[in-house]
DRENDO-1510 file (C-alpha; in Angstrom, 1 decimal, always signed):
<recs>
REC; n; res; u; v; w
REC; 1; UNK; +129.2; +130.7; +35.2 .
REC; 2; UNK; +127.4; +132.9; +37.7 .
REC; 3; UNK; +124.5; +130.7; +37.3 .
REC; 4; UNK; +126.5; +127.9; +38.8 .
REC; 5; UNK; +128.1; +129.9; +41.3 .
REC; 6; UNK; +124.2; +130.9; +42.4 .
REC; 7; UNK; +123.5; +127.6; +42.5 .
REC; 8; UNK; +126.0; +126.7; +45.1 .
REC; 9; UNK; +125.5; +129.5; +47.3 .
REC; 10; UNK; +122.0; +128.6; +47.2 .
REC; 11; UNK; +122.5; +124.8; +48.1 .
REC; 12; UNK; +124.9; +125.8; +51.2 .
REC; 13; UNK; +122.8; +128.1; +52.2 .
REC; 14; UNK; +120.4; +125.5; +52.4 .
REC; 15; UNK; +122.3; +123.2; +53.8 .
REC; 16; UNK; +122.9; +125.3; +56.2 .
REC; 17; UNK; +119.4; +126.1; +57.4 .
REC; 18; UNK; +118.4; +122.4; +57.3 .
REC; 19; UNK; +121.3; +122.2; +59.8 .
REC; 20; UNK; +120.1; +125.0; +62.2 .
REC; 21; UNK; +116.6; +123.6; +62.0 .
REC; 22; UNK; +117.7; +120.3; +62.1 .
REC; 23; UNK; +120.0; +120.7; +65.8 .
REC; 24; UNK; +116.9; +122.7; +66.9 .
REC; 25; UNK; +114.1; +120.2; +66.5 .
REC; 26; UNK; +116.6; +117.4; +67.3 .
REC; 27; UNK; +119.0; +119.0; +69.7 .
REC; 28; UNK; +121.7; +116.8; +71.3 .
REC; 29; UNK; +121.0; +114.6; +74.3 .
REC; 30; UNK; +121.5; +116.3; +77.5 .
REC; 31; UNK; +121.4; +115.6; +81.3 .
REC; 32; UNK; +120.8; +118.0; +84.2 .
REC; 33; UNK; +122.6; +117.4; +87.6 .
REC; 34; UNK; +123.1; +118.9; +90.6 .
REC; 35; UNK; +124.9; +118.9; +93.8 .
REC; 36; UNK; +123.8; +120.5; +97.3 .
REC; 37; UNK; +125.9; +122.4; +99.7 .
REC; 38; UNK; +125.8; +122.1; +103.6 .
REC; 39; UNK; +122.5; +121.4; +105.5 .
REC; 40; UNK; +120.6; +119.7; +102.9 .
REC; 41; UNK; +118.4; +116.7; +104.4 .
REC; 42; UNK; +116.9; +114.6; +102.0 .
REC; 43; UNK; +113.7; +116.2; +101.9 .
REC; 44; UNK; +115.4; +119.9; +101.0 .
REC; 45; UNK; +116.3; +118.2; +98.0 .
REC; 46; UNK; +112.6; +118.3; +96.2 .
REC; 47; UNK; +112.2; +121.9; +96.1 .
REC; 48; UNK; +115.5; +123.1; +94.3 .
REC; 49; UNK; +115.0; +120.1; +92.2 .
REC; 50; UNK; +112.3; +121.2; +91.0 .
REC; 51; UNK; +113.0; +124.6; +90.6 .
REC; 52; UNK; +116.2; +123.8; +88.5 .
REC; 53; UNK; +114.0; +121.8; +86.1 .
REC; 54; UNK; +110.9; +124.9; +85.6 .
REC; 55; UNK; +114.2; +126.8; +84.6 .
REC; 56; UNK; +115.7; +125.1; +82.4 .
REC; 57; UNK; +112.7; +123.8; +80.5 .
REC; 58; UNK; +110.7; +121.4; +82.7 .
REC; 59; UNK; +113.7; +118.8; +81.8 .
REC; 60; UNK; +114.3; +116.0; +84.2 .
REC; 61; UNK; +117.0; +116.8; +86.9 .
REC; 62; UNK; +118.8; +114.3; +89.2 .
REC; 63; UNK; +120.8; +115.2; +92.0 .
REC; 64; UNK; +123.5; +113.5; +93.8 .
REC; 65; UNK; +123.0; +114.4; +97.6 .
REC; 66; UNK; +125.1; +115.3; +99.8 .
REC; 67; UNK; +124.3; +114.2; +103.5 .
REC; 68; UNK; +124.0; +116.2; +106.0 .
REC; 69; UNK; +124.8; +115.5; +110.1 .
REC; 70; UNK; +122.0; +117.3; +110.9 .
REC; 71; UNK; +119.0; +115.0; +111.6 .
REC; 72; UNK; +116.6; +118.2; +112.2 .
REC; 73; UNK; +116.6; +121.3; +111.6 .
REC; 74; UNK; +116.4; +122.6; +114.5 .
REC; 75; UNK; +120.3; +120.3; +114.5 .
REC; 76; UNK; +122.6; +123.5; +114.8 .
REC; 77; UNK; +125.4; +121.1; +116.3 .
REC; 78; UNK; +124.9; +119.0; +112.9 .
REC; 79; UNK; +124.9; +122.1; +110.9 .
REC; 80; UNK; +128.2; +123.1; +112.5 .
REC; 81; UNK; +129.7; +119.6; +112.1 .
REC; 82; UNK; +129.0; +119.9; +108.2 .
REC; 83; UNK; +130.7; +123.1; +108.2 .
REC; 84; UNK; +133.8; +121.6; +109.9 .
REC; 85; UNK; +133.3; +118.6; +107.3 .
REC; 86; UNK; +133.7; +120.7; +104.2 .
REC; 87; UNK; +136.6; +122.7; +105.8 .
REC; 88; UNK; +138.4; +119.0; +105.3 .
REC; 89; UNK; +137.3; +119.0; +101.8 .
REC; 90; UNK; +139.1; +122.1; +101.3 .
REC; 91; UNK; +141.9; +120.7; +102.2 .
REC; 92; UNK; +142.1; +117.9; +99.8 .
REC; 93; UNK; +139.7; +115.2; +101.9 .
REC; 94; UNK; +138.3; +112.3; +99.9 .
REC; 95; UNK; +135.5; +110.7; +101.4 .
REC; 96; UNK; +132.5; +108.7; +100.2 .
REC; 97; UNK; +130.2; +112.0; +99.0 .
REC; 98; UNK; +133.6; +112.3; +96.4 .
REC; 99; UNK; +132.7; +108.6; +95.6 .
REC; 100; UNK; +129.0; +108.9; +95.3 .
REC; 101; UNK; +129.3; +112.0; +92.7 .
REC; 102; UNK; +131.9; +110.2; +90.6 .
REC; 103; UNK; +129.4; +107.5; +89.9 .
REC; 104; UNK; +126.9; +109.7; +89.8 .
REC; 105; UNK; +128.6; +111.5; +86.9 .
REC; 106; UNK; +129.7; +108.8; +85.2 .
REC; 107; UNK; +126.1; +107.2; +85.2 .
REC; 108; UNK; +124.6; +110.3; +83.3 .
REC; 109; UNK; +127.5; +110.1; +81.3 .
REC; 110; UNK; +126.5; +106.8; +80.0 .
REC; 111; UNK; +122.8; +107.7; +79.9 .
REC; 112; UNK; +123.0; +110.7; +77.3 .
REC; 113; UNK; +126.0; +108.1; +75.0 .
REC; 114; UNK; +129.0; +109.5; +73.5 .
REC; 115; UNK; +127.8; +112.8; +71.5 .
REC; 116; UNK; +125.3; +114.0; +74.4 .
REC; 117; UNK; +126.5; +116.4; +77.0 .
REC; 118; UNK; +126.1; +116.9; +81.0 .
REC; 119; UNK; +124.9; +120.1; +82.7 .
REC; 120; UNK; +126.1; +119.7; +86.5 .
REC; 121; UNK; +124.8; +122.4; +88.8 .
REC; 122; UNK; +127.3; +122.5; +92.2 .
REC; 123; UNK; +126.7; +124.7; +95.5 .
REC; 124; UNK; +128.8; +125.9; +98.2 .
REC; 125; UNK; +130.2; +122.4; +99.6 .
REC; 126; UNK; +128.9; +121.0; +96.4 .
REC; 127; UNK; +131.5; +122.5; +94.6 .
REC; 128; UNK; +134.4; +121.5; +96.5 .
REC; 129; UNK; +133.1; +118.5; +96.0 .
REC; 130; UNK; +133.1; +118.5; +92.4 .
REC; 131; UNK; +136.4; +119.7; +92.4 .
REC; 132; UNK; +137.5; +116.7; +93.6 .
REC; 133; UNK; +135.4; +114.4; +91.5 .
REC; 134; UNK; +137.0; +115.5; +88.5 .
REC; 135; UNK; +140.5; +115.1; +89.8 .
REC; 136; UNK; +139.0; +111.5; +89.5 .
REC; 137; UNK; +137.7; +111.8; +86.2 .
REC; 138; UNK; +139.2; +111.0; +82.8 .
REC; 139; UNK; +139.8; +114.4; +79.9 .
REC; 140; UNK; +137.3; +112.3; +77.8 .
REC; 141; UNK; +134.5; +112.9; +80.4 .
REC; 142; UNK; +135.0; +116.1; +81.2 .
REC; 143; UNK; +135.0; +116.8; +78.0 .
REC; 144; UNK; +131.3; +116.2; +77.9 .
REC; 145; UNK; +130.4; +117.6; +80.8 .
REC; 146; UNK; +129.4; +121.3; +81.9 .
REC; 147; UNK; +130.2; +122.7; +85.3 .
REC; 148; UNK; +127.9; +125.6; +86.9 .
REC; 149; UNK; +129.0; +126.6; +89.8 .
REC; 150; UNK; +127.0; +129.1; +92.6 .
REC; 151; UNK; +129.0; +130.2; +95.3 .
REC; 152; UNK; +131.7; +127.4; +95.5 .
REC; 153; UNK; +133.9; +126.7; +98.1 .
REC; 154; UNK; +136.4; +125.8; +95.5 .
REC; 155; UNK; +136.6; +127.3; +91.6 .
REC; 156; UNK; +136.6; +124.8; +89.0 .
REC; 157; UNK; +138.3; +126.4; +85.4 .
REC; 158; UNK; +138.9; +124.9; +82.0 .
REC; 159; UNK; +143.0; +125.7; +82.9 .
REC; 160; UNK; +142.7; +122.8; +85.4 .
REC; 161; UNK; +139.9; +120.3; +84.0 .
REC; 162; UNK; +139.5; +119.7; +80.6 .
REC; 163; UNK; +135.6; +120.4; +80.8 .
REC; 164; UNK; +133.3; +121.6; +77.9 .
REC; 165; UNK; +132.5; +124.7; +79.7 .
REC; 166; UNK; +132.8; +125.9; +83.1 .
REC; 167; UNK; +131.0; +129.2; +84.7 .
REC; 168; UNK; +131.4; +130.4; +88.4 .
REC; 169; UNK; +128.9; +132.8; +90.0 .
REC; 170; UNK; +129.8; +134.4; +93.6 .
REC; 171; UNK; +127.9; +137.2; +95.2 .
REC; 172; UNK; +130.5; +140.0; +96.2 .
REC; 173; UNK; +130.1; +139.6; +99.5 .
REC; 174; UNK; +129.3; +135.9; +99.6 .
REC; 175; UNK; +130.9; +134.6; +102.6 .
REC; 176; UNK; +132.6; +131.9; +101.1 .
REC; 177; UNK; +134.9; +134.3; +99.1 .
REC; 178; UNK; +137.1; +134.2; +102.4 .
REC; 179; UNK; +138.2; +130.5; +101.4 .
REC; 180; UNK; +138.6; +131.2; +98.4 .
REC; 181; UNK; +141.5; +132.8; +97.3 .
REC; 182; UNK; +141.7; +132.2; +93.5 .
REC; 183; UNK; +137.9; +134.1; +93.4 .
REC; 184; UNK; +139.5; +136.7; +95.7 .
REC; 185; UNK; +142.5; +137.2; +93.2 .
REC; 186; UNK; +139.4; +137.4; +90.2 .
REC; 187; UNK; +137.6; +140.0; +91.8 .
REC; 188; UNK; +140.5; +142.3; +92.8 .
REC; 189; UNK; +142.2; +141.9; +89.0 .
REC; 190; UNK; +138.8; +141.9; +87.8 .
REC; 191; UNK; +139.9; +139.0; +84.9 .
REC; 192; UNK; +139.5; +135.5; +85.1 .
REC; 193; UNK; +139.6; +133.7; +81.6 .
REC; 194; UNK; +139.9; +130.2; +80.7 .
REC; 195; UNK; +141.5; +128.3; +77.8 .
REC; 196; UNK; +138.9; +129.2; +75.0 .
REC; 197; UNK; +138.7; +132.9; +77.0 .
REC; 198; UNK; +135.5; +132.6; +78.2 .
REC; 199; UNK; +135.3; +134.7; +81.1 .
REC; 200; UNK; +135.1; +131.7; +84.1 .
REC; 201; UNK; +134.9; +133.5; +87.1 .
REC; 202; UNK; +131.3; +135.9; +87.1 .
REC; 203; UNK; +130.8; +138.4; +90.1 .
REC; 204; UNK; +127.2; +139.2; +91.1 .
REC; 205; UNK; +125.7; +142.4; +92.4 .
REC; 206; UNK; +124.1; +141.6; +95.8 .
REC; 207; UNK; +120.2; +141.4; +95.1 .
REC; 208; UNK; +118.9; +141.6; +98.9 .
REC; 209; UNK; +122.4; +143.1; +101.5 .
REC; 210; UNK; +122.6; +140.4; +103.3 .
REC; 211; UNK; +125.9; +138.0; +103.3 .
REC; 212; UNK; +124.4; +134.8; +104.3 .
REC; 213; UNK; +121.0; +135.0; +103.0 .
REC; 214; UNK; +123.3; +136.0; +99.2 .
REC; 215; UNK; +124.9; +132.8; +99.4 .
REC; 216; UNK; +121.6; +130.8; +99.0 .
REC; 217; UNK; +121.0; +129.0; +96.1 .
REC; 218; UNK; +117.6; +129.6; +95.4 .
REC; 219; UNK; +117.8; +133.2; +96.8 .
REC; 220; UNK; +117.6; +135.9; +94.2 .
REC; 221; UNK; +120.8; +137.0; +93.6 .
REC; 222; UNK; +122.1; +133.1; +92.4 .
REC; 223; UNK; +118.8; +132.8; +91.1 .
REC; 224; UNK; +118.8; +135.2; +88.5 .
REC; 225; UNK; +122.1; +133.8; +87.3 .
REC; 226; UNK; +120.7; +130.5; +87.5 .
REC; 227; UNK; +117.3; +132.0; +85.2 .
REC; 228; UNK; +120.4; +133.2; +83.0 .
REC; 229; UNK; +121.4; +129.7; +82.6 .
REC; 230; UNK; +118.5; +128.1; +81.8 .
REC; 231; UNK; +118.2; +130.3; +79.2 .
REC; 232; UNK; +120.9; +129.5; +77.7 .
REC; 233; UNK; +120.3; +125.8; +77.9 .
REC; 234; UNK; +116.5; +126.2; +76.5 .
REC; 235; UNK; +118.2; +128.1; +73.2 .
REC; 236; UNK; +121.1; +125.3; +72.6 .
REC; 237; UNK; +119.6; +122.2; +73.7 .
REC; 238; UNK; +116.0; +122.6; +73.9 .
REC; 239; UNK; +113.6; +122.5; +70.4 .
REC; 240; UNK; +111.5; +125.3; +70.0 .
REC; 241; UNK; +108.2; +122.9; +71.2 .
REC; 242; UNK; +109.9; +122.3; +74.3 .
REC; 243; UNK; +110.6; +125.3; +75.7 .
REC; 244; UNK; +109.4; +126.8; +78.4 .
REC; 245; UNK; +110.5; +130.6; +79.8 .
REC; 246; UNK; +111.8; +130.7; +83.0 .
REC; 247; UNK; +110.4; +134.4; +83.7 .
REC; 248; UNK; +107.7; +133.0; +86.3 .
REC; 249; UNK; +109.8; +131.0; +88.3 .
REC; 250; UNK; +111.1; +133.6; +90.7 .
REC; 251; UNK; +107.8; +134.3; +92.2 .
REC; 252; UNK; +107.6; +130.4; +92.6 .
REC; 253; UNK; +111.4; +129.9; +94.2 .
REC; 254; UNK; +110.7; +132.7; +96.7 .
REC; 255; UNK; +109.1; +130.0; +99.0 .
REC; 256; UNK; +112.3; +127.5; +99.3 .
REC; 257; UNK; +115.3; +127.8; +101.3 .
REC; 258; UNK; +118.9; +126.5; +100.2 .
REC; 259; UNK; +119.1; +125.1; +103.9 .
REC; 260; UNK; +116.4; +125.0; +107.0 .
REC; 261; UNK; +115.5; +128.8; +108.2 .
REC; 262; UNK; +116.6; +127.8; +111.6 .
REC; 263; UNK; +120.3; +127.1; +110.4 .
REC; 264; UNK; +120.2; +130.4; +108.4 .
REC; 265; UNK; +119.3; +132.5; +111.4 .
REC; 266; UNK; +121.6; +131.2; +114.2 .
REC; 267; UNK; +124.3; +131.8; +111.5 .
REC; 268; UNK; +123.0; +135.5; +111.1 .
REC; 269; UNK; +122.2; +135.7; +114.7 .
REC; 270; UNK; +126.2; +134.7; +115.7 .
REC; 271; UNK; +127.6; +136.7; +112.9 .
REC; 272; UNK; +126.0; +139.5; +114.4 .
REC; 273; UNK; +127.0; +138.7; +117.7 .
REC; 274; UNK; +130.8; +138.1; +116.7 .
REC; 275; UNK; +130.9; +142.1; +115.3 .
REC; 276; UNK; +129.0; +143.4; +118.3 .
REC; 277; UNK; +131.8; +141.4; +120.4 .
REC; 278; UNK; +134.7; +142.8; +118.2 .
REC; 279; UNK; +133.5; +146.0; +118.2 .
REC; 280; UNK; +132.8; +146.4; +122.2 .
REC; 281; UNK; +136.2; +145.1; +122.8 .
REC; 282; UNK; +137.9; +147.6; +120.3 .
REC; 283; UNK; +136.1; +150.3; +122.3 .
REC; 284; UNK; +137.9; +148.5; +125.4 .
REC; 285; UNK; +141.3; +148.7; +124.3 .
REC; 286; UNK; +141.0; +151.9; +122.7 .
REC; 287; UNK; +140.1; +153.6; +126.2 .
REC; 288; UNK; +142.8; +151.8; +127.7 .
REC; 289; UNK; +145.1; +152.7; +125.4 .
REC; 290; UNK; +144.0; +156.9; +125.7 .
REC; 291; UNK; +144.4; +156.3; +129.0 .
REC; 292; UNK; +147.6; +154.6; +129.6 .
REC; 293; UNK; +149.2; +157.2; +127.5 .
REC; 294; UNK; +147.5; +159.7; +129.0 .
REC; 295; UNK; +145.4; +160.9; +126.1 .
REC; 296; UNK; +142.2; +160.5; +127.0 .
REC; 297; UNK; +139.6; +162.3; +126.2 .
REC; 298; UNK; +139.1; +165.5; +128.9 .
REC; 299; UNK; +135.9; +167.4; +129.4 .
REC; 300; UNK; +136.3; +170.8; +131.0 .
REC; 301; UNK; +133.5; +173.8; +131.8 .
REC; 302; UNK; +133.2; +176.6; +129.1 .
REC; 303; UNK; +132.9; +179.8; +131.5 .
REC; 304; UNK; +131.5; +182.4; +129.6 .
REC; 305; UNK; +132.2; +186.1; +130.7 .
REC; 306; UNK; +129.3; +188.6; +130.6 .
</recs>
């Protein structure tokens, strides 16, 4: 009796093995995408593309771009007008980018078949964007699709979408948090879980201090999440012959931008010039304010007696 009871322990162990070994060497079909924020011509689009793809394995990666106004990048009126554009997608705007990204989704749907999945990346604008798509989108595809977001005007959870997985990354002092309230209401409670209680909503120490320059893609404090990620995907969906370590990437990311440096520092440059304005004129009304009640501040000699 215990010799059969071996016996059967030892096949399912087996069994069990040749499974592990089996999903490794022939792991299940997958497709990278990704999504740009604001300012993002076509030709920005090469260098996170590539980027994405030395992460996760030197897989191929398509995006779906999102068009820009600006027509250089020296465009800062183009840059503003695709900040006022995504403001509409906050609000519930469809427009063609919405269109574009549900067929671009449902095209890589039907490229990795029924059992494969989809790994969409979404920034900033991107995933506002995406939020949108999937109102468009049936359960059954979501259910094969995986949402990372970086710094998203908009968060996407498993409580709202039926998606395979959703994850989203914001810098604590990313700038977009002040649009988005459901992050806000995360980082104060400190909780955000979705249906299977996988913790949705992921907070990020800020890597270099600065707001604007945080809330790049390819800067390092969404990078390092995004090295995280590719990690991950390498040890589900990648066979041991195929992957590739995403350590040396940094080093190599350091030289893109998530939009043109020109945009980056006239935002920084009129960021700075809004709190220098706020703060002169709170200097103003504070010394009106001593002095109409007639508290300001009064300086008189110190006479000192020998």
């Amino acid at each position: 009796m215990r010799g059969i009871i071996r016996f059967y322990v030892a096949l399912a162990s087996a069994l069990c093995v040749s499974h592990i070994c089996a999903g490794k060497l022939f792991p299940t079909r997958t497709k990278i995408t990704w999504v740009n924020g604001i300012a993002h011509m076509p030709e920005h689009m090469n260098d996170p593309t590539f980027v994405i793809s030395a992460i996760f394995g030197g897989v191929n990666v398509d995006y779906c771009h999102n068009p820009s106004s600006m027509t250089s990048e020296s465009d800062y009126i183009g840059f503003v007008k695709d900040g006022i554009q995504a403001s509409t997608h906050k609000m519930g705007r469809l427009t063609p980018e919405v269109d574009s990204l549900v067929e671009h989704l449902r095209g890589a749907l039907a490229e990795v078949g029924k059992n494969g999945r989809v790994i969409h990346i979404a920034h900033s604008q991107g995933s506002v964007i995406t939020w949108l798509a999937a109102q468009r989108l049936k359960p059954e595809e979501c259910k094969r699709i995986e949402i990372i977001s970086f710094g998203g005007a908009a968060t996407i959870c498993t409580t709202e979408f039926s998606f395979a997985r959703c994850i989203n990354y914001y810098a604590v002092n990313d700038p977009i948090l002040n649009v988005v309230p459901s992050a806000v209401k995360a980082l104060k409670s400190g909780f955000s879980f979705g249906d299977g209680m996988q913790q949705e909503i992921v907070f990020l120490a800020s890597r270099t201090g600065d707001p604007v320059t945080d809330h790049g893609l390819l800067n390092p404090t969404y990078l390092e999440a995004l090295c995280w990620e590719g990690q991950r995907y390498q040890s589900l969906f990648v066979s041991p012959l195929g992957q590739a370590g995403a350590a040396f990437v940094g080093p190599l990311a350091s030289t893109c931008t998530w939009f043109p440096n020109f945009a980056y520092e006239m935002t920084r440059r009129v960021f700075v010039a809004v709190v220098r304005i706020c703060m002169m004129l709170w200097d103003i009304l504070k010394y009106a304010f001593n002095k109409y009640l007639g508290k300001e501040e009064r300086y008189e000699p110190i006479q000192l007696q020998s």
